[in-house]
N, C-alpha and C positions, 0 to 999 in steps of 0.2 A: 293721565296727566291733566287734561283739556277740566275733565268733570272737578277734580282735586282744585284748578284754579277758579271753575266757576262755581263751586260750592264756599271758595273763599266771599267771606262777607265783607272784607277791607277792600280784594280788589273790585269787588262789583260795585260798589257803591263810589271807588273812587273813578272810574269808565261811567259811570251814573252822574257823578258830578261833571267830567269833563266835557258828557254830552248837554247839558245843563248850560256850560260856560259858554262851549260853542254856538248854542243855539244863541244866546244873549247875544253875541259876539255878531252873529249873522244877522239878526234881529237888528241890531243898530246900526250896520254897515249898509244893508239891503235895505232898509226905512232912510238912510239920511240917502241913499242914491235914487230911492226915489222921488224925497222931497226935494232933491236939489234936478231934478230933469226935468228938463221944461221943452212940452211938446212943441209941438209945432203944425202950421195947419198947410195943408197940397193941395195944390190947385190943378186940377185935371181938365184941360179941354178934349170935350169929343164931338162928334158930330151932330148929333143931337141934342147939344148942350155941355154946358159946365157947370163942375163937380167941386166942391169943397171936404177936403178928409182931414178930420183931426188926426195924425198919430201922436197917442198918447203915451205913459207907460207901458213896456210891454207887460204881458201876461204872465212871463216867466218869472221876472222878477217879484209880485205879488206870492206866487208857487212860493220863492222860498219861504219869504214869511211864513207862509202855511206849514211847511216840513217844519221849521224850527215852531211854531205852536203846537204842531202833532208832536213835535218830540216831550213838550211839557207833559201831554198828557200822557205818552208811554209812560215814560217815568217816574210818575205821579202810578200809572198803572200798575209796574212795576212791584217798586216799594209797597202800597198798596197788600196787593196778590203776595207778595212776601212773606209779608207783617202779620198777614189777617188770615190768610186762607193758603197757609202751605200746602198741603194734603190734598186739595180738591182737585183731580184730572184736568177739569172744565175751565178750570181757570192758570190750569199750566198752557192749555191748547190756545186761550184767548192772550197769554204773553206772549206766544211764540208767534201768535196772526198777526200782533201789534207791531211785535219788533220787524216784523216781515213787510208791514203796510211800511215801518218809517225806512228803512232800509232801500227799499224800491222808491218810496219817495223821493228823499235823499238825491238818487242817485238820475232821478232824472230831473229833480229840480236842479242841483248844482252843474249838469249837460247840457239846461235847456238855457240857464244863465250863462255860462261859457261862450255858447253860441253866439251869444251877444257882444260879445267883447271883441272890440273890432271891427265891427260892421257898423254897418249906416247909423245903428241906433246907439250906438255906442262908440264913437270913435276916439281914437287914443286922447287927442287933445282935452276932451269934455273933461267938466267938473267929478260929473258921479261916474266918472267911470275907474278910479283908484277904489271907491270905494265898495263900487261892485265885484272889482277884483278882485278884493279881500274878502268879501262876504261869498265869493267862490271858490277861493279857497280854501275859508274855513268850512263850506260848506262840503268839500270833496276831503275835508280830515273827520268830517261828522260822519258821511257815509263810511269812511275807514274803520271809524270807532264803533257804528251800528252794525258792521259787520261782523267784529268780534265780537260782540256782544248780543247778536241773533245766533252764534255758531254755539256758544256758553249758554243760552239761554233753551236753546235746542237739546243739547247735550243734556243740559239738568231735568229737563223738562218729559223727555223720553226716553233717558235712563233711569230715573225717578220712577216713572211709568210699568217699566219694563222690571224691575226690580219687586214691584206691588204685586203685578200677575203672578209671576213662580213665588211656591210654595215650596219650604221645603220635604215635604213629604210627595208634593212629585216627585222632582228631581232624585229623590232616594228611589224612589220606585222604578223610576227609568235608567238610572244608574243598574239597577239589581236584575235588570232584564240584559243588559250589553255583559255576554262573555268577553272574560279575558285572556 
């Protein structure tokens, strides 16, 4: 059933699209909460002196952007590997790595963001913090959608595989040696 859906071409490419939208979607929410956060500088006295620290944006936040850039390029890779080069092993095992790098991305960029939400650097009041929220949650429905769509891409990719190795004149042969 699983292979039957991801050999569909309408569903894949609309799962294709939606991660498309999401990333957009994460893209603008995650870039306007970071243009609207405005650091701030700590002053540290110690004994041997004082300390000025900028904290800036966090790092996590940047991370998303990145997952939703990576996700262009699976996609792009995808399609791609599709269109162009059905048949080639190499480039079935190089979607299934892709989909695997965005999917792990994903899920610890929209964790690493979460963690923020609430805390010092993020507290409820703030400006960018509605918008953060939303770009982690559509971040935690992208890794939803990367998921099914690394399990289909799996499935076609070494079922596909596994269907090229047997021949049929093994299998006749090995069939002909099993008494019944």
């Amino acid at each position: 059933m699983a292979a039957n859906i991801a050999a569909s071409r309408p569903v894949d490419f609309a799962l294709r699209a939606l991660q498309l939208i999401f990333a957009v979607i994460v893209m603008g929410t995650d870039g306007y909460a970071i243009h609207t956060y405005r650091g701030h500088t700590v002053y540290e006295h110690f004994e041997f002196g004082n300390f000025y620290a900028y904290a800036g944006v966090p790092d996590a936040w940047g991370f998303l952007i990145f997952c939703a850039g990576w996700t262009f390029l699976d996609v792009i890779l995808h399609l791609i590997a599709e269109t162009r080069f059905p048949d080639i092993a190499v480039i079935g095992y190089i979607r299934v790595a892709g989909e695997g790098i965005a999917l792990l991305s994903w899920l610890a960029g929209f964790v690493a963001v979460a963690v923020n939400i609430g805390s010092d650097t993020c507290p409820a009041g703030k400006s960018s913090c509605g918008p953060l929220t939303a770009a982690t949650v559509f971040g935690a429905l992208e890794w939803l959608l990367f998921v099914v769509t690394t399990i289909l891409t799996f499935n076609v990719v070494f079922n596909h595989v596994r269907r090229q190795n047997i021949s049929k004149t093994e299998t006749s042969a090995v069939s002909a040696d099993i008494p019944t």
